[in-house]
C-alpha positions, 0 to 999 in steps of 0.5 A, spaced: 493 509 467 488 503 464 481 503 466 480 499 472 476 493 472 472 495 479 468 500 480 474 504 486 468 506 491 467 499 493 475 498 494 474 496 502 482 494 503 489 496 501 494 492 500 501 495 500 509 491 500 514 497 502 521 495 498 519 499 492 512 502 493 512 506 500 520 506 499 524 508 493 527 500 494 534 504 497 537 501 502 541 504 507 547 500 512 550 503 517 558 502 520 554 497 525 550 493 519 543 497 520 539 497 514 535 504 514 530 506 509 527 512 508 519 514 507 515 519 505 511 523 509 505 523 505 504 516 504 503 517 512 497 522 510 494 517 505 494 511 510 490 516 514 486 518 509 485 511 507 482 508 514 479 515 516 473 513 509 473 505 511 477 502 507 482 497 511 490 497 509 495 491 510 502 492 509 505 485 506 512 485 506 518 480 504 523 484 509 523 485 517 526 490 522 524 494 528 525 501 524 520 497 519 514 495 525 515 502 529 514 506 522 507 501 521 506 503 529 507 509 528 501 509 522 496 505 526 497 499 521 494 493 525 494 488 518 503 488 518 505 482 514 514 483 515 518 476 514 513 474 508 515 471 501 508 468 501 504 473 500 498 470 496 497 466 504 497 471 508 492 475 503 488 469 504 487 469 511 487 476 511 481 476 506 477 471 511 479 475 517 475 481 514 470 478 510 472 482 503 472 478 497 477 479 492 473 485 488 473 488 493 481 488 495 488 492 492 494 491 492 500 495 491 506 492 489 512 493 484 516 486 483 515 479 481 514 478 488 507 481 489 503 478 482 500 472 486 496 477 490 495 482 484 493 478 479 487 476 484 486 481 487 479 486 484 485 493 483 492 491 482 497 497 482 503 499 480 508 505 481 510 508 476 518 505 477 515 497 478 518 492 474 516 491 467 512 485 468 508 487 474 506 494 470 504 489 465 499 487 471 496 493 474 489 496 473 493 502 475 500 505 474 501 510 478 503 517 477 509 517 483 515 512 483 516 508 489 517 512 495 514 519 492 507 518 495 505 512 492 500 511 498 497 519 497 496 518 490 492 511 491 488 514 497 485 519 493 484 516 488 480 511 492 476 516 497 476 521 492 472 516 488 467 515 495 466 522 497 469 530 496 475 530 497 477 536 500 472 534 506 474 528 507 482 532 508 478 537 512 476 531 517 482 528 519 485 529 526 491 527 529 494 522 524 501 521 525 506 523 519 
């Protein structure tokens, strides 16, 4: 893991893409052509985690569906970006939208794709899986390959910076899975 460039308690929003980082990037069709993606539960805990301590997370994300938008329902994610191929925009906006300058926000993301907002963001992250050249570009690569608590891990990471970490799991109520 390299060393970050900000300090992690002044992290005030996350960014996440979906294919590749809160999915192992697999894609499932059913006999109806339906597209059905698996997430892992635990990255439902960070993002509660996450906004439990402060810290805003967006989801930015180049694809579109109605599993896709119920899961961000389903998780409170009020920033939901899907359809998006120009991340670096809606990053912009959304930076406005919540008065955070750039060392102030992370992205995580796994591909080509995502560079535009990592390499202007304070914290660029990666999953241990992510393509070559994004790996290259993240502060931080973590431990969990996309879709295997990529989320958990970057939450504690952050609110572990915050504040103890065991009481800040102790405080969470009714954070949806």
């Amino acid at each position: 893991m390299a060393t970050p460039t900000v300090a992690l308690e002044t992290i005030k929003l996350v960014i996440f893409d979906i294919d590749g980082v809160l999915t192992d990037g697999t894609l499932y069709y059913g006999a109806e052509g339906e597209c059905v993606k698996p997430f892992n539960v635990k990255d439902g805990v960070g993002f509660g985690l996450l906004q439990g301590n402060g810290v805003a997370v967006a989801v930015i994300t180049a694809k579109e569906s109605a599993p896709l938008a119920q899961r961000m329902k389903d998780l409170k994610i009020n920033h939901f970006f899907p359809g998006c191929s120009d991340k670096i925009t809606v990053y912009e906006r959304l930076k406005q939208q919540l008065s955070v300058v750039d060392e102030e926000a992370a992205y995580v993301g796994d591909d080509v794709l995502d560079l535009s907002v990592m390499n202007t963001v304070g914290l660029a992250i990666a999953p241990a899986d992510a393509y070559p050249l994004v790996k290259q570009s993240a502060r931080i690569v973590t431990e969990a390959k996309g879709g295997q608590g990529v989320a958990r891990e970057v939450a504690d990471l952050l609110v572990g910076a915050r504040t103890d970490l065991e009481a800040a799991y102790y405080s969470l109520v009714g954070i949806v899975q």
